[in-house]
Steps between C-alpha positions, in 0.01 A plus 500: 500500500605836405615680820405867421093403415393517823677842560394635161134456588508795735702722243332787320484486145716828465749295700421186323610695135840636669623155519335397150713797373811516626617072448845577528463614847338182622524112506311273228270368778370809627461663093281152479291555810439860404369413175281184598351758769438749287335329225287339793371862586396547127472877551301720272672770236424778768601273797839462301580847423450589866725271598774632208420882565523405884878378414583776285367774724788309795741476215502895431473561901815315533693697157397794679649417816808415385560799263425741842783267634698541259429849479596507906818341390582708267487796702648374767839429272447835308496665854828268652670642135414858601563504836847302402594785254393783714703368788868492266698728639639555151244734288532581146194647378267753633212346798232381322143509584459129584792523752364848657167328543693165678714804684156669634374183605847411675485831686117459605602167641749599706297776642221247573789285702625818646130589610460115647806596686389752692161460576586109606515588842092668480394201280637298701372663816098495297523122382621360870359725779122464598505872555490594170228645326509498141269708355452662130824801554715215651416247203582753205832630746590149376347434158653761343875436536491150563215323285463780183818602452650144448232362289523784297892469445470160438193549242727793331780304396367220373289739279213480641241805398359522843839507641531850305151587656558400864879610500401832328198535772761430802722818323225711523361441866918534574522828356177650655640375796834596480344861408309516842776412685724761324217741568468459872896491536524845308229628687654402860837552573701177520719415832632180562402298822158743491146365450500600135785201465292288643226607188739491190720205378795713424616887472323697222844497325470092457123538457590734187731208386200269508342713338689548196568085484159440549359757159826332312300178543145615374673715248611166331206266611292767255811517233313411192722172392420372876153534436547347180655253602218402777221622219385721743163667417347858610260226730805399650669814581122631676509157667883560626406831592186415711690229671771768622262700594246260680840381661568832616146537685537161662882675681242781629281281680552440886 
């Protein structure tokens, strides 16, 4: 007796075909069984082109996974190339805008690691002690430097459009904010070891140094071959926009 009937019976007939098709990948006794059982079934023309358009619609799921795959792959390699080439110590030609782009994202990841730095000890501090309160201000004190601005960097150079949109969006909330805090150190006389130290990050000398770093950045996140690059619509620039902005009214809360 044929040892794959029994198990055959409870096949499909989409899964019945896949063996009927593909002989190579099977032995003789199972391409037998498949055949006897599906013959048995004497399924109707409609009944049979289910069961075909069944396989084919699996066949073209699975092509299409593995071109994104490949695609991933592919990325990934064109990205270990750049980042290889940008990092030579020996440079011959001018920077070009798929290194500035991996250089941008290189910078915005070591300012997310330098912002996990030092705010570990206050995460820390919220995740372990019971007499924390987390509450909307606290959550977005967090979410901005540590969850948006390293998914953005990470969307942005693998080429990502909404890696343009959310990295562009994090620019702008920096630069209103960096604005406001230039305004209120301009506006109040600066003395070190006095409560306004306690407000500010730094001097409004270093804050004017952010400053200019920070419009260098949005000044080429809107150059026109970066947006070309990430095909960057008008939608998407009013999209980056509102998400600065919306990020900027979430720091004013609390």
């Amino acid at each position: 007796m044929n040892q794959f009937t029994a198990r055959y019976k409870k096949l499909s007939s989409a899964d019945l075909l896949k063996i009927i098709d593909s002989p190579a990948d099977y032995q003789p006794e199972a391409i037998e069984a498949a055949d006897d059982e599906f013959i048995a079934r004497q399924l109707t023309d409609d009944e049979l082109f289910a069961a075909r358009e069944e396989n084919e619609n699996l066949r073209q799921e699975s092509l299409l996974k593995s071109a994104k795959t490949k695609a991933w792959e592919n990325k990934a390699q064109d990205l270990a190339h750049t980042i290889a080439d940008t990092l030579n110590p020996i440079q011959s030609e001018k920077l070009s805008t798929p290194k500035a782009i991996l250089w941008v994202s290189i910078l915005m990841i070591m300012l997310f690691l330098y912002q996990l730095y030092s705010q570990f000890g206050l995460l820390k501090y919220m995740l372990t002690y019971d007499a924390a309160q987390w509450n909307f201000a606290m959550v977005m004190y967090f979410f901005r430097p540590l969850i948006v601005m390293p998914v953005a960097a990470i969307l942005f150079v693998l080429r990502e459009k909404y890696g343009w949109v959310l990295l562009s969006g994090y620019l702008i909330y920096l630069a209103f904010n960096t604005m406001a805090l230039l305004y209120f150190a301009l506006k109040h006389p600066f003395e070190p070891g006095g409560r306004i130290s306690q407000l500010l990050p730094s001097a409004p000398s270093s804050l004017f140094g952010w400053a200019i770093f920070n419009a260098g950045c949005l000044y080429f996140m809107f150059k026109k071959d970066v947006r070309e690059i990430y095909t960057v619509s008008p939608k998407n620039i009013v999209i980056a926009a509102g998400f600065g902005v919306l990020l900027t009214l979430s720091s004013m809360v609390g």
